[in-house]
N, C-alpha and C positions, 0 to 999 in steps of 0.2 A: 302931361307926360305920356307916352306912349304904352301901350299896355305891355306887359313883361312876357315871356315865351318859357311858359310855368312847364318842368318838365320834373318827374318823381324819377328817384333812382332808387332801384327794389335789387338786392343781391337775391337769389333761388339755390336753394336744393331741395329738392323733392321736397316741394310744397302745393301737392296737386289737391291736397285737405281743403285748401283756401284761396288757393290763388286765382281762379276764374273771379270770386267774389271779389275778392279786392282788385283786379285788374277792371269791372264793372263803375265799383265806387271810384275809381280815382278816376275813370277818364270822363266821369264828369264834369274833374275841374282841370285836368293837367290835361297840355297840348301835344306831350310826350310822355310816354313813359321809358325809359332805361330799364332792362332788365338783364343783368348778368347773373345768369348760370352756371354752376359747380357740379355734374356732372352728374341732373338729372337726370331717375331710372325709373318716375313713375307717374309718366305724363305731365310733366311742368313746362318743360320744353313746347308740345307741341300746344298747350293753353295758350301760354305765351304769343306762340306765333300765328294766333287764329285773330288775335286780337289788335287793328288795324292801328293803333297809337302807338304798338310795342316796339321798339327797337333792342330785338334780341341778339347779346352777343357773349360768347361762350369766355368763362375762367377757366381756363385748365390749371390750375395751380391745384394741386392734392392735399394741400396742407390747409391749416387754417389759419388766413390771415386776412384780419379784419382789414388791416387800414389798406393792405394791396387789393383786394377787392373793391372797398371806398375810393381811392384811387381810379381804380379803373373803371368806375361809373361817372368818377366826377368829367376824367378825361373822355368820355363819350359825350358826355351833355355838353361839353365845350364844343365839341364836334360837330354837330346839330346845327342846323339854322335856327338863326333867330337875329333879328332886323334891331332888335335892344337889348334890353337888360334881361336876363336871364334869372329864375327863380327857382332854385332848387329846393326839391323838396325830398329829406332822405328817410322814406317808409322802408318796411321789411311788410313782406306776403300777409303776414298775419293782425295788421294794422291798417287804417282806415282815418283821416278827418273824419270828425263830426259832422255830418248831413247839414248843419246849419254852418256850412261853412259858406254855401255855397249861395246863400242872402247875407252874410254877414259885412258890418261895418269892419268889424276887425279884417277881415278876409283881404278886404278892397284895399285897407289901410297896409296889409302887406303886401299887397301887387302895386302897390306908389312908392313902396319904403326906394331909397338909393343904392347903388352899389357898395357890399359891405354890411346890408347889414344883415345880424343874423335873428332866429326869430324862433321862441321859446315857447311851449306848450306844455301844457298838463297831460300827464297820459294815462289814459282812461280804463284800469286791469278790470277787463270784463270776467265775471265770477260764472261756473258752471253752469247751463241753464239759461245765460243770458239777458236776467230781468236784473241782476245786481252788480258794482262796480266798485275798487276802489281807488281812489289815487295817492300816490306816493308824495309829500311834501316837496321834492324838488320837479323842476319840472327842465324838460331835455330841449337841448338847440337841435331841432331838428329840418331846418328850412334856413335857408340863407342866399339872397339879394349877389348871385355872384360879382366878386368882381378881379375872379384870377388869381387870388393868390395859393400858395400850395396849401398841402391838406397833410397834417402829421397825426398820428395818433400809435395805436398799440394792435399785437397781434389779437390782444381778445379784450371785449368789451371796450371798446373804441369808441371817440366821438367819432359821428358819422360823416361831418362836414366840417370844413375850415372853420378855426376859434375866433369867436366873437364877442369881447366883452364893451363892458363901460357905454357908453351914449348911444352904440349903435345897434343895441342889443334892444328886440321888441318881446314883450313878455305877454302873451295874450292869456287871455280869461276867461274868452266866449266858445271861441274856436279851440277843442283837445284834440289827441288823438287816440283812437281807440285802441284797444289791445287784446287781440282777441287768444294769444297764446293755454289763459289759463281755462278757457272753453274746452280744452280737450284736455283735462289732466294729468290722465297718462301719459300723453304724449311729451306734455309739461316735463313730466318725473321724469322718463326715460334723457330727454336735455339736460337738466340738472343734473343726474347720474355723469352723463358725461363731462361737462364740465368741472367736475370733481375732480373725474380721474385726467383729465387735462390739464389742470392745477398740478393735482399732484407731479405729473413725470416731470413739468416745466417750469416749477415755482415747487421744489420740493422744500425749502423755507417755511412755504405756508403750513399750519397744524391742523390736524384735523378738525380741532373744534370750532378754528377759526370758518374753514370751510363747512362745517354742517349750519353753523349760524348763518355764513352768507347767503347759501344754497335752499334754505329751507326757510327765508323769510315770509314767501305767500302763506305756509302754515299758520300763520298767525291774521298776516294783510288781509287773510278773504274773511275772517271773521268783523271787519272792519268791512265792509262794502255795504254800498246805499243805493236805493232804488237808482236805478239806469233811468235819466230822463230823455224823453219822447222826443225832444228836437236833437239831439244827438244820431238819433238813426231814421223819422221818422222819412226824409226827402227819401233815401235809401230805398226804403219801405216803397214809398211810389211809385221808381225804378223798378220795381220788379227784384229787387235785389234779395236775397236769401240769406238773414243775417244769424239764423240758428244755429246749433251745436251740430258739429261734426262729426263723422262717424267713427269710431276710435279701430284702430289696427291694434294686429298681435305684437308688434314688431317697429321699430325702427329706425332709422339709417344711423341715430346715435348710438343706439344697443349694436351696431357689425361695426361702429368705431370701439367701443368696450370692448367684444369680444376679440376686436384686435391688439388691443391693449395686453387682455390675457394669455393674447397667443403668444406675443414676444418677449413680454414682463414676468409671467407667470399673475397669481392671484396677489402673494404676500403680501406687496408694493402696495394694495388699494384696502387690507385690510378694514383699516380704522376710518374708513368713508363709508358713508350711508347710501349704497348703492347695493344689496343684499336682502333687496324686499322682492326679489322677483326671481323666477327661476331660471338661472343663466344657460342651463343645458337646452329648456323649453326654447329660448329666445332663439338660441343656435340653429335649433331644426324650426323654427318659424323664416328666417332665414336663409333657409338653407344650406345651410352649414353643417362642414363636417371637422372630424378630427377627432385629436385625442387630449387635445391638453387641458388644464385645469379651468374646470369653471365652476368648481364647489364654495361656498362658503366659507371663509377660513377663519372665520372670528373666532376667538374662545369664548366660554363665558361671558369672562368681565368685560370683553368688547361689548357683545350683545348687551352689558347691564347699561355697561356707558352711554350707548346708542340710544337706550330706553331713556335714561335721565335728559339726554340732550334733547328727546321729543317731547318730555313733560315740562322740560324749563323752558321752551324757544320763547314762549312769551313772557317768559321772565330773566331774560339775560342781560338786560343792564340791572340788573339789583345788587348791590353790595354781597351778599350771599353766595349767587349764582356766581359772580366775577371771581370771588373768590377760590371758588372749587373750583371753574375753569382752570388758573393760574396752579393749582396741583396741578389737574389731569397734562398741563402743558409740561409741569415740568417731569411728569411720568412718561413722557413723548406723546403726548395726545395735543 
């Protein structure tokens, strides 16, 4: 069988932290990369285009929508030459295959699979530091064997690539992929922050306790992380590739979505979210930002106390106990 025309689709926003890196590692093994950009302002754009596998092409869409962006990467790589079957592979900037993909039986075993299938991996949350990891019991379809059919999903946290279950689903073991988001913490926090207040204005059904539990899962995950093994990043290493921690900013681009939030909503609305560990005035003039409207704190007390219990309980929220008092704070509007 013919070899497959392996092409990554990576969506960007100001992800110039990491993106040279992983534009490196992938084109090790992809023939292409898809890169669609959202209205990068701090040199991603022009990474991108230095980088001769890139096929750079701009989202203007202002909003956030996962499956039309997914969409619009899937439709570019249709676009593409490619003389067979086609092998997509759907990374974000901040993510990488495992260095041993690139000797791997598994690897080979999915450049032969047939049109359809789709193909499952471990993903690999690199912890602070970068010597420790851990992984989540499920593992994400993030590769699939195209063969043309549409692509459905959701405006946030979306599958990335057309649904593929039952026989034609491959589940590999050898080959993960990496995750390097929680390498920069704050930058972490500040994502999460918004997320919240994303939730909230557009899923205001959701409670808040439900979101600080979803939001603030790695609090617990990275106490659980295990030595990072050596064939995971080691080929990487020999490239030349630079797989340390990044340099952390004052600021950004999800903190001037927050701060848009409070411009239009006022604070009230985000209250009882755990987004109020950081000083939102500071954040404004690190952005440069001006104005006058509210960016103070407006918890009361007993918010502040509640917030404290939900960061002493996270790792004990399925107990009988904890479930319990959630089910109060829920019906007290929490």
């Amino acid at each position: 069988m013919p070899e497959p025309t392996v092409i990554a689709l990576t969506p960007v926003r100001d992800e110039a932290w990491v993106l040279d890196r992983y534009l490196r590692c992938t084109a090790l093994w992809a023939d292409h990369i898809v890169v669609v950009d959202q209205g990068s302002t701090d040199g991603s754009r022009e990474i991108a285009a230095a980088h001769p596998k890139v096929t750079l092409v701009d989202n203007p869409d202002p909003t956030v929508d996962e499956v039309g962006r997914q969409r619009r990467l899937i439709a570019v790589a249709r676009g593409l030459p490619a003389p067979g079957r086609r092998l997509l592979v759907a990374l974000d900037a901040d993510e990488a295959l495992t260095a041993n993909a690139l000797a791997s039986d598994e690897w080979r075993q999915v450049r032969a699979a047939p049109p359809g299938t789709g193909v499952w991996f471990d993903w690999v949350n690199v912890a602070p530091g970068g010597g420790r990891a851990w992984i989540p019991p499920d593992p994400l379809p993030l590769a699939f064997v195209d063969d043309g059919r549409p692509h459905t999903g959701t405006a946030l946290h979306s599958p990335r690539l057309p649904a593929v279950t039952g026989d034609v689903a491959l589940r590999l073991s050898d080959v993960k992929v990496l995750h390097f988001q929680y390498t920069d913490w704050e930058r972490m926090r500040s994502k999460q922050r918004w997320y919240q207040c994303w939730e909230r204005l557009h899923h205001p059904e959701k409670r808040a306790v439900t979101l600080y539990r979803q939001y603030h899962h790695m609090d617990v995950a990275v106490a659980s992380a295990a030595p990072m093994r050596p064939e995971w990043t080691a080929a990487y290493a020999s490239a030349g590739v630079d797989l340390g921690d990044p340099t952390a900013k004052p600021a950004y681009w999800w903190d001037r979505e927050v701060l848009s939030f409070f411009r239009e909503h006022g604070t009230a609305p985000f209250r009882r979210l755990d987004i109020w560990d950081v000083d939102w005035a500071a954040r404004r003039r690190a952005l440069g930002g001006t104005g006058t409207y509210p960016v103070a704190d407006p918890r009361s007390a007993l918010d502040r106390r509640v917030h404290a219990w939900l960061a002493r309980t996270q790792a004990r929220a399925d107990r009988v106990p904890v479930r319990a008092a959630q089910r109060l704070l829920r019906l007290a509007g929490w």
